[in-house]
C-alpha positions in Angstrom: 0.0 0.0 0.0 1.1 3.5 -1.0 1.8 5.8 2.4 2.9 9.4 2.3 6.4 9.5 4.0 7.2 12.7 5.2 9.6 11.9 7.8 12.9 13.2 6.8 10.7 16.9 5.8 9.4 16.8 9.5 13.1 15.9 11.1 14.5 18.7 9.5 10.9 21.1 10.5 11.6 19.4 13.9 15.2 19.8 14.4 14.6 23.8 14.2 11.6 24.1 16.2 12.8 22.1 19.1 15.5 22.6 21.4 18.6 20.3 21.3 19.0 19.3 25.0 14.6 18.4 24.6 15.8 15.2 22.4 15.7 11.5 24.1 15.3 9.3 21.7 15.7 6.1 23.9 12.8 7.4 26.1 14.8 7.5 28.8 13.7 9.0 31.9 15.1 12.5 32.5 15.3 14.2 36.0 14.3 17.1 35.9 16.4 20.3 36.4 15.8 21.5 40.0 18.0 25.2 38.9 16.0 25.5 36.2 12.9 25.6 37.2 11.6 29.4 37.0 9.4 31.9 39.1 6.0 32.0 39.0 3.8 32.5 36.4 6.0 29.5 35.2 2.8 28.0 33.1 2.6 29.0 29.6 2.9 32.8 30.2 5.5 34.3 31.9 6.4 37.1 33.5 6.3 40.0 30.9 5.3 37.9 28.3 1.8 39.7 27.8 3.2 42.0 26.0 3.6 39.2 22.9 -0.2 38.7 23.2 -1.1 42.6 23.0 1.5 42.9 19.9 -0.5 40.1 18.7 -4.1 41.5 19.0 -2.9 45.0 17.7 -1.6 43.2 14.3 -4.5 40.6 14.0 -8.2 41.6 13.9 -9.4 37.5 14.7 -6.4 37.2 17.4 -8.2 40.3 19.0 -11.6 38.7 18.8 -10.1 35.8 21.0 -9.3 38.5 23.1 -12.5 40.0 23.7 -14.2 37.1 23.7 -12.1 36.0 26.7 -12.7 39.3 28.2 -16.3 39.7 27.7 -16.6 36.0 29.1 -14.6 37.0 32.2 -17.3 39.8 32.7 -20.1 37.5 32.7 -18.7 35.2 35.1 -18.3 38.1 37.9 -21.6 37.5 38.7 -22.2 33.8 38.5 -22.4 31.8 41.8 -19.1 29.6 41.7 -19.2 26.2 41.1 -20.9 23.2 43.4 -20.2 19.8 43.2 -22.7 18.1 41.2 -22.1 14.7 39.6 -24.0 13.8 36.8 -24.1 10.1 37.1 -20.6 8.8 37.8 -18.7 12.2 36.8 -17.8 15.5 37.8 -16.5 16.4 34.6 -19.2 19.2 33.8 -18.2 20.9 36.8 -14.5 20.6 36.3 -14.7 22.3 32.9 -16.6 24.8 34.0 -14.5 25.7 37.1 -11.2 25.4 34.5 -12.8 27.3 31.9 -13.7 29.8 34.6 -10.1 30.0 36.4 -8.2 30.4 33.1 -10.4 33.3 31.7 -10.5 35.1 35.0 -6.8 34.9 35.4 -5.9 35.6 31.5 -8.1 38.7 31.9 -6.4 40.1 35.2 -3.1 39.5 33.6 -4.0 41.6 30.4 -6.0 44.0 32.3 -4.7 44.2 36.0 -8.0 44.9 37.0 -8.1 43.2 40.4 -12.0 42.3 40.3 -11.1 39.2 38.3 -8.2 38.1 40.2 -10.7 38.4 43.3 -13.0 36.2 41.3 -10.7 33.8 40.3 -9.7 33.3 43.7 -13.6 32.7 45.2 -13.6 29.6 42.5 -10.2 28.5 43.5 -10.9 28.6 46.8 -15.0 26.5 46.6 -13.7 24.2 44.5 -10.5 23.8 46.7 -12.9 23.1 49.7 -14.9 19.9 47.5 -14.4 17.2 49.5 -12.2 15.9 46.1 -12.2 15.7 43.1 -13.7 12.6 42.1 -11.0 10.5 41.8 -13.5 7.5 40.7 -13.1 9.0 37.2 -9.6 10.8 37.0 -10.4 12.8 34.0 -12.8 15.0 36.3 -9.1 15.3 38.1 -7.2 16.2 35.3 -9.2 18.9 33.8 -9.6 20.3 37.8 -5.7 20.1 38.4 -5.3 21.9 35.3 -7.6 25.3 35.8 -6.5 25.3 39.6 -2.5 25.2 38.9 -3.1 27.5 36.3 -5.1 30.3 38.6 -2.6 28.8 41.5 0.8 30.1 39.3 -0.9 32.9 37.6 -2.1 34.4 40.7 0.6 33.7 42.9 1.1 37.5 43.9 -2.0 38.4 44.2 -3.1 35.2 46.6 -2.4 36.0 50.4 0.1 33.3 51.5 -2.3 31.3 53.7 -4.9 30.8 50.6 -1.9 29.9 48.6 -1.2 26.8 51.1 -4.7 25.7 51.0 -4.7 25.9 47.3 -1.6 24.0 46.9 -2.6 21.5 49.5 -5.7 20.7 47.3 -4.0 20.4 44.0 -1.7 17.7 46.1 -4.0 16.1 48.2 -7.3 16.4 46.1 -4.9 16.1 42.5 -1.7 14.5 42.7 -2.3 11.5 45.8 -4.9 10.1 43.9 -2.8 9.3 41.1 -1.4 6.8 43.1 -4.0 4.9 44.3 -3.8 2.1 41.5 -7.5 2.1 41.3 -7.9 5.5 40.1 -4.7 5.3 38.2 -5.3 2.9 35.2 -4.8 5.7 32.7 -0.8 5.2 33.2 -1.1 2.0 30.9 -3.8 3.6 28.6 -3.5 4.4 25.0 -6.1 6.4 24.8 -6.5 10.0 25.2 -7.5 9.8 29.0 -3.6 9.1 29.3 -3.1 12.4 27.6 -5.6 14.3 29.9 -4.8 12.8 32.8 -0.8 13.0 32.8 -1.2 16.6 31.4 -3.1 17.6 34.3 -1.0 15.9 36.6 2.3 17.7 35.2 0.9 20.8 35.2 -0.5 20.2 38.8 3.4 19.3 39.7 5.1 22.3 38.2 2.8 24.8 39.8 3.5 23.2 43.3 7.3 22.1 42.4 9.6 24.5 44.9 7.5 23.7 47.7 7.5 19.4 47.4 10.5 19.2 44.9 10.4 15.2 44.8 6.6 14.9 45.1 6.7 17.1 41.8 9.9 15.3 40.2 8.4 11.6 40.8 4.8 13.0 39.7 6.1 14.4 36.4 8.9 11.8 35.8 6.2 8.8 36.2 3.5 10.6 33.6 6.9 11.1 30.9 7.3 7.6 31.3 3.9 6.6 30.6 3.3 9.3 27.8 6.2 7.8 25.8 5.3 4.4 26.5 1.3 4.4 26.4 0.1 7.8 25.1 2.1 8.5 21.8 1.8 5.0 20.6 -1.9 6.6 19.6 -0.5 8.4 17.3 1.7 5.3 15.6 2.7 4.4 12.7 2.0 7.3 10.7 0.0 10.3 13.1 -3.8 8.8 12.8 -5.6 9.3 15.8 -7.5 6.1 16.6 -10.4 7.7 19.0 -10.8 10.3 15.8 -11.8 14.2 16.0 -13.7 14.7 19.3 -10.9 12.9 21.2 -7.5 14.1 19.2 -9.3 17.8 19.9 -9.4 16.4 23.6 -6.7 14.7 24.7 -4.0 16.8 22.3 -5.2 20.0 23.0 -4.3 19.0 26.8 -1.1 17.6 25.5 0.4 20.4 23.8 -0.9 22.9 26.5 1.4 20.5 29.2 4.4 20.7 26.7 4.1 24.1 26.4 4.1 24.4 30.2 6.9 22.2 30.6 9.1 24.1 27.9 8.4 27.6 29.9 8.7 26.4 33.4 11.7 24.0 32.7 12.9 24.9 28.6 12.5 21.0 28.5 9.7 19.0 25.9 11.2 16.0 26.8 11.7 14.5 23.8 7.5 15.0 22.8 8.0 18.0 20.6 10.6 15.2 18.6 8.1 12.5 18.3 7.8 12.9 14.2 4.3 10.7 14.4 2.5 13.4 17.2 3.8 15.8 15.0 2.4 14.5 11.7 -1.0 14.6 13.7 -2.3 17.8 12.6 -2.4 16.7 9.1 -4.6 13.8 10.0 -7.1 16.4 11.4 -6.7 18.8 8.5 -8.5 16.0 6.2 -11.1 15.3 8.9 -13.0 18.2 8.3 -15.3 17.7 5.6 -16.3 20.5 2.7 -19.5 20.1 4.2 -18.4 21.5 7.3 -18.8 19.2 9.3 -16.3 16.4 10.2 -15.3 12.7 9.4 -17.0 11.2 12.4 -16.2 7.6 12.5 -16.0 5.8 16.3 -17.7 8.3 19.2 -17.4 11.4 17.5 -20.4 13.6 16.5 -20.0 15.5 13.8 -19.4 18.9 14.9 -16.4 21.2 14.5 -14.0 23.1 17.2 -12.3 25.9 17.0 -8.8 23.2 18.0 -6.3 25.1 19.8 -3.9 22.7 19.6 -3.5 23.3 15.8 -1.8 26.9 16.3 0.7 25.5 18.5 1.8 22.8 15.8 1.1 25.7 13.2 3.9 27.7 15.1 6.3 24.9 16.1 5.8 23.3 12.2 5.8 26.5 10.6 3.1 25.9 8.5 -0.1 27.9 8.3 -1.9 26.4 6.1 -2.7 23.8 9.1 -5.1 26.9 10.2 -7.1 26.7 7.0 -9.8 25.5 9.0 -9.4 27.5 12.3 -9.0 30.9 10.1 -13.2 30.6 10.1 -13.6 29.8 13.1 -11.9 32.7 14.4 -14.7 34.8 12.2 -17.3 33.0 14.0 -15.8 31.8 17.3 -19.8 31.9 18.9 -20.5 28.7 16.2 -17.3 26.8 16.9 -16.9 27.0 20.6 -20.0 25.5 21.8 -20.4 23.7 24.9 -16.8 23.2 26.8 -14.7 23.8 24.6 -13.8 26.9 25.0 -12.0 26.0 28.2 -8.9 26.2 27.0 -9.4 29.5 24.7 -6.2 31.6 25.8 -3.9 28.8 24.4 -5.6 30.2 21.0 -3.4 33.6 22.1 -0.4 31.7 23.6 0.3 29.1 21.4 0.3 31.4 18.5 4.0 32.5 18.3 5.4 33.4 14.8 2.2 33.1 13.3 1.1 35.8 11.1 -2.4 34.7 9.4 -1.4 36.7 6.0 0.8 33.9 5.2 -2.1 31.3 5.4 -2.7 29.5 2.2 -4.8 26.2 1.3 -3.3 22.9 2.1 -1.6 21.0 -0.6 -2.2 17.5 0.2 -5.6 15.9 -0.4 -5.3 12.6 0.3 -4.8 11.1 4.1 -3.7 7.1 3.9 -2.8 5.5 7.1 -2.4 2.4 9.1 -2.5 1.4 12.8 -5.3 -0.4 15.2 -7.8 2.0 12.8 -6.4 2.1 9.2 -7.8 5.5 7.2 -8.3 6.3 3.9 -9.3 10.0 3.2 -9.5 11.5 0.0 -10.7 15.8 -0.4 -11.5 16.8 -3.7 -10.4 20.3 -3.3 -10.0 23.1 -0.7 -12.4 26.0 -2.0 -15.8 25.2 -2.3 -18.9 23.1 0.0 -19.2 21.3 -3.4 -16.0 19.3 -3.2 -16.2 15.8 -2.9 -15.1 13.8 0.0 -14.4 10.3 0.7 -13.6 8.7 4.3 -12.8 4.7 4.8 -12.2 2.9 7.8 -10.9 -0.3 9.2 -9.6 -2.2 12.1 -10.8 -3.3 15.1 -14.2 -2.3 17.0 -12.3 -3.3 20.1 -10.6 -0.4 20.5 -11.3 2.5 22.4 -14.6 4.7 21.7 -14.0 2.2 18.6 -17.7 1.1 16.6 -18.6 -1.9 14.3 -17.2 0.5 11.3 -14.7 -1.5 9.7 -15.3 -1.3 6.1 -17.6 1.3 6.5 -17.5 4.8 4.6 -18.4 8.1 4.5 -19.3 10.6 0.9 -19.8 13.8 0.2 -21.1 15.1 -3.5 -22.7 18.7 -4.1 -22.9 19.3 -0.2 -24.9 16.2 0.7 -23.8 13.3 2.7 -24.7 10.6 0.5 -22.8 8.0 2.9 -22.9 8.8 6.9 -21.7 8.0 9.6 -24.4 8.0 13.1 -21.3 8.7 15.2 -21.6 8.6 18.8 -24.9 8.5 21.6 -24.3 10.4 24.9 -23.0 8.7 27.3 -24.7 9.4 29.6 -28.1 8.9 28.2 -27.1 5.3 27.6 -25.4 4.8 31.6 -28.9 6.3 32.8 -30.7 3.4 31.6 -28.0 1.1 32.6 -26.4 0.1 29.3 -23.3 -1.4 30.1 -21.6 0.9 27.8 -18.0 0.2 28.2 -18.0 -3.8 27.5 -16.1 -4.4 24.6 -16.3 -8.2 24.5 -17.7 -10.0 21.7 -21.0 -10.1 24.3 -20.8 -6.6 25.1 -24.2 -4.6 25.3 -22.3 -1.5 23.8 -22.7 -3.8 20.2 -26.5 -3.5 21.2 -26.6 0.1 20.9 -27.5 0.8 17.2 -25.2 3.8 16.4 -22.3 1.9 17.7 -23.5 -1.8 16.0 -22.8 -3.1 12.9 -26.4 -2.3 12.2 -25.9 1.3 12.6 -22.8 1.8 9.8 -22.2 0.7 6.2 -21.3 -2.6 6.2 -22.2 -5.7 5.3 -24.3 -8.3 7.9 -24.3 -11.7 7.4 -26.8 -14.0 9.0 -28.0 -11.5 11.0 -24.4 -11.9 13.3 -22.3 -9.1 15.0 -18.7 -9.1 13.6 -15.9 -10.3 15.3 -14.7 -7.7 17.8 -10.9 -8.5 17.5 -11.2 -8.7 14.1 -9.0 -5.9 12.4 -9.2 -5.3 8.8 -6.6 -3.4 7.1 -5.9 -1.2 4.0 -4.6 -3.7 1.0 -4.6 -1.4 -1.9 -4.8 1.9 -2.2 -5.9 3.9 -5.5 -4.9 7.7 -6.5 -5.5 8.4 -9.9 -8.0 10.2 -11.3 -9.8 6.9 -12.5 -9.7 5.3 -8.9 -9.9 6.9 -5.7 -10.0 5.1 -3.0 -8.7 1.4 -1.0 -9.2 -2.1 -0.9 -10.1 -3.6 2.5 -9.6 -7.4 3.6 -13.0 -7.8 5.8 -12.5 -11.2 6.0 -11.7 -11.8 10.1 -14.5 -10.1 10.6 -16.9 -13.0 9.2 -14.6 -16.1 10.0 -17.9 -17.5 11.3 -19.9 -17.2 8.4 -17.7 -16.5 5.0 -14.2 -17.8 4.2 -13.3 -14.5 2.8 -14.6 -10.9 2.3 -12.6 -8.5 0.4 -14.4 -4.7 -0.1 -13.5 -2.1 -2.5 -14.2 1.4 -2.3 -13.7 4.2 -5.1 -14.9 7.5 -6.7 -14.8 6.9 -11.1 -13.5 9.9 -13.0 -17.1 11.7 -12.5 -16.5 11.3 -8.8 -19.4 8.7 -8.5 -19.4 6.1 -5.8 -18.3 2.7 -6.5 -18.6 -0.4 -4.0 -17.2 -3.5 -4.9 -17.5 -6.5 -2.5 -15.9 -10.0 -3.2 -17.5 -12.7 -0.9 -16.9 -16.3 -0.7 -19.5 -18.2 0.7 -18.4 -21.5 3.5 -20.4 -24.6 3.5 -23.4 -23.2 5.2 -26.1 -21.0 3.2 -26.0 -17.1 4.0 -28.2 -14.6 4.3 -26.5 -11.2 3.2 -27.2 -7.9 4.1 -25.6 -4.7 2.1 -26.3 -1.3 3.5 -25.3 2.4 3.2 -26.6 5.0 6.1 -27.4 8.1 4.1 -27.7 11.6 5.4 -31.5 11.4 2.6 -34.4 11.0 1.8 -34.8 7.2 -0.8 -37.4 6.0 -2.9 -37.1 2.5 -4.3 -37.5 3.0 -8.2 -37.6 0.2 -10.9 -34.2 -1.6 -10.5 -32.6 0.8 -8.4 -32.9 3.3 -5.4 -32.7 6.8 -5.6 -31.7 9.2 -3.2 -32.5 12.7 -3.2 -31.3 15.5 -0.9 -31.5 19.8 -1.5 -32.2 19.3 -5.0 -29.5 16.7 -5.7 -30.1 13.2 -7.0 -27.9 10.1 -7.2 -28.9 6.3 -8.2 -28.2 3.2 -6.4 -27.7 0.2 -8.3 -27.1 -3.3 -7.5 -24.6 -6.0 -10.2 -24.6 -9.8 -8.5 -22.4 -12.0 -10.1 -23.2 -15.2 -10.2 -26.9 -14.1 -9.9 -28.8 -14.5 -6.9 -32.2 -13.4 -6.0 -32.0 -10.3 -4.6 -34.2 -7.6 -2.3 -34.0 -4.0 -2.6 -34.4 -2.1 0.8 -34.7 0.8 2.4 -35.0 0.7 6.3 -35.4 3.9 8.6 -33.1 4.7 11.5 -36.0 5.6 14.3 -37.8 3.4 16.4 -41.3 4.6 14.2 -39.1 2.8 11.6 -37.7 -0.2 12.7 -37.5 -3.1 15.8 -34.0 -2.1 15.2 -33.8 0.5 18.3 -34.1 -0.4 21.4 -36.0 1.9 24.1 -32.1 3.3 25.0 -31.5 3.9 21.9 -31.8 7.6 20.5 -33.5 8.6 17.0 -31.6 9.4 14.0 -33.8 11.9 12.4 -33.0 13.1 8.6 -31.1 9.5 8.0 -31.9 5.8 6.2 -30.1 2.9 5.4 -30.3 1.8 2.0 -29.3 -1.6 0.1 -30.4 -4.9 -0.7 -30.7 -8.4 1.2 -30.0 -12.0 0.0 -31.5 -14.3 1.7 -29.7 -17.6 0.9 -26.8 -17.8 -0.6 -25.1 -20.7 -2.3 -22.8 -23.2 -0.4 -19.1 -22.6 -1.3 -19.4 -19.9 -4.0 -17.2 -16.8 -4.7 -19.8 -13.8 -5.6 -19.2 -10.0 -6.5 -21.8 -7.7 -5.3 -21.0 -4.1 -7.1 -23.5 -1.3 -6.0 -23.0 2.1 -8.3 -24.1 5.5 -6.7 -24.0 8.0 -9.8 -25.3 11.2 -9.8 -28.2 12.0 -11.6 -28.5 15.8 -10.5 
């Protein structure tokens, strides 16, 4: 399979943007420097650095929106109660953000302003949630975002505080942050790849440097034993090739918290540690460049929805790549920050201001690339037809395992765009916590798991094939075979066959866009010794009709035709089933509605013993 190797452009971007005593290329574990170590503010902004951000927002119209969004946020928050503590179900999390996005505004805007009213403010939610009884160390990622807005006010405030709130505020962030990492049952995120190790040892690093001079070897062993499990758990997400298994929500997540820890680390201590060297997390950014669909919206396989962020993370590998055109899609987002920072995550919005060093938006230009090929526990295909218009079209292909984390019954599953339609969809996740309400055991990935129950995340919720009616296996883990890049074939060849090693002896699926950008599905099935029923379907973001010999799907004005070649020829149904419990006994009472959508295909309901069949299913446009 064809792979885009860009390593020796990023050692070369990397040896100039990283400092030479930050390398470790053996993963060592480093000490760290107890001289070294500066004053407070330590984290991210410095003493005297605000000057950079007010040069900034003087030269850059959408830096200063940031700004006074930030600043008009901290003036609503004067006069909000601070937070209580108030789990919703098994988490804290809510509340965490909140009191972090509240800490981290207040503080920016009392260091840009030195108006004292917010550093009082900052200081009432420092000091309620510093009197919670903890932190909720039954789900450490309520701990990690906590640690992180508390160190930051802790360190940014550090003048203004009176000495005897300081030591109750330090004492929480050790006894409340810090000790509960080493409780072993709270601390299962050390051997995690997922982005829960990313949060969690962020949090816990940037908990340690804010306390260091005051328990130097609490704060050495804290920070040395999250290195250590970064490097050996939480990069190898990002292996072979910068994918991000978990997909958009959870890169935005758990890498936003990543780089804002690096960047704390390399202005309290001038140390990455070797991260900043790490040519796969730094090939990342690229991977979330082609997530974003022309559409708008995102490539949402596994539990992401398909909304956009504003990402802070991508200015900070803008600035340390040198590459703009990574902020082709955050550039809009700036122009419309009220669309793109909905819900929590405009927590870490200053980063937006901090991370941005050396980057002048005049030199932003499209991207170049526009296809995204990748292996790893969740092989991707992407393929972007162009960079300036909604019409583009846009292909997404997915394999691997379901068993994985936040991972689905995808494999083999895609996702098109044509003339701003979703033609193929992907469901993408269900709230948590409306499925843990109604006590879905949510996080059982065995073969037995209920989470396989739950339609969005099924096999029965994607575009995929079913045969006899079984799940897939979950250890199954199809990968990328062939990969096409002409302007005749677009697309990748899939070997699907672990998934069915119950029910077919081998199941090989091929995906492409034709020269008119047209959808083309070819799958190659050989039958065992037992008869098999066979179910093709697409989800589709339309409305279908069935019509003659084919389906047709129609959307804002747009047509395309669906249409079905068996070889050898089988009898054959043509289907269309609907995604909402009106529709279908397919949903269960926990599962939620999928307005807007269908599935559309066809359904064999015996198929020979021992036979070798092609099923090719042809979605042209017809306006």
């Amino acid at each position: 399979m064809k792979v885009f190797n860009f390593f020796l452009f990023f050692f070369i971007i990397l040896s100039m943007s990283c400092n030479d005593d930050t390398f470790n290329n053996n993963g060592d574990k480093q000490d760290i420097d107890t001289v070294k170590i500066v004053s407070h503010p330590r984290i991210l902004l410095k003493e005297g650095e605000e000057k950079n951000i007010k040069q900034l927002i003087n030269n850059s119209e959408e830096f200063n929106n940031v700004h006074q969004y930030i600043l008009n946020s901290s003036d609503k928050i004067l006069d909000l109660e601070p937070v209580e503590r108030v789990l919703e179900g098994k988490r804290l999390l809510a509340v965490s953000r909140e009191a972090l996005r509240r800490i981290y505004f207040l503080s920016y805007t009392y260091r840009m302003t030195e108006d004292k009213k917010y550093a009082e403010r900052a200081k009432k939610e420092l000091l309620s949630v510093c009197n919670f009884k903890d932190w909720n160390p039954q789900h450490f990622l309520d701990i990690a975002e906590m640690i992180t807005g508390v160190a930051i006010g802790y360190d940014w405030l550090y003048d203004y505080l009176p000495g005897e709130i300081r030591k109750k505020i330090r004492n929480a962030i050790i006894e409340k942050g810090i000790l509960p990492a080493r409780n072993t049952k709270n601390s299962w995120f050390y051997n995690s790849e997922s982005n829960w190790n990313q949060f969690c040892n962020s949090g816990l690093i940037i908990g340690a440097l804010a306390i260091y001079e005051d328990q130097p070897q609490m704060a050495q062993e804290t920070i040395n034993k999250s290195l250590e499990s970064i490097n050996n758990y939480g990069m190898k997400v990002f292996e072979p090739d910068g994918a991000y298994p978990e997909g958009y929500t959870y890169w935005g997540g758990g890498t936003g918290f990543q780089v804002t820890m690096i960047e704390a680390l390399l202005t309290a201590l001038s140390n990455d540690y070797g991260m900043c060297n790490n040519i796969n997390f730094m090939h990342s950014p690229y991977f979330m460049l082609l997530m974003m669909t022309p559409t708008g919206f995102c490539y949402n396989y596994g539990d992401s929805g398909t909304g956009v962020n504003l990402e802070s993370a991508m200015f900070w590998f803008a600035s340390k790549l040198k590459d703009e055109s990574l902020l082709f899609h955050e550039y809009s987002h700036l122009l419309n920050l009220d669309k793109y920072l909905k819900n929590d995550v405009d927590r870490l919005l200053p980063n937006v201001l901090i991370l941005s060093k050396n980057i002048d938006l005049n030199n932003m230009s499209s991207p170049k690339r526009n296809y995204w090929i990748s292996e790893g526990v969740k092989p991707i295909y992407i393929y972007r037809g162009g960079w300036n218009s909604k019409d583009d079209v846009y292909l997404g292909i997915v394999g691997g395992a379901a068993n994985v984390s936040h991972g689905h019954m995808d494999a083999g599953s895609f996702l098109f765009e044509k003339n701003q339609v979703r033609w193929a969809h992907e469901l993408g996740l269900q709230s948590y916590s409306t499925l843990e309400s109604k006590g879905v055991d949510l996080w059982n990935y065995s073969q037995t798991g209920q989470r396989w129950d739950v339609f969005r995340l099924g096999n029965r919720g994607h575009s995929t094939l079913i045969i006899n009616d079984d799940k897939p296996n979950v250890n199954g883990a199809p990968q990328i075979i062939q990969t096409f890049e002409t302007a005749e074939e677009k697309g990748a060849k899939l070997d699907l066959s672990s998934l069915f090693s119950n029910n077919l002896n081998k199941a090989i699926r091929k995906i492409i866009l034709n020269r008119n950008n047209d959808l083309i599905v070819i799958d190659s099935v050989l039958t065992n010794s037992k008869h098999a029923k066979i179910r093709w379907q697409m989800v589709s973001q339309t409305d279908a009709r069935i019509d003659g010999n084919g389906i047709v799907l129609f959307k804002n004005g747009h047509e395309m035709s669906l249409t079905v070649n068996i070889t050898p020829k089988v009898d054959y149904k043509l289907m269309i089933w609907g995604n909402n419990k009106t529709d279908t006994n397919e949903l269960h009472d926990y599962d939620q509605d999928n307005p807007g959508t269908c599935r559309v295909g066809f359904e064999i309901d015996e198929a020979a013993i021992n036979t070798n069949y092609e099923f090719k299913v042809l979605l042209e446009t017809i306006k």
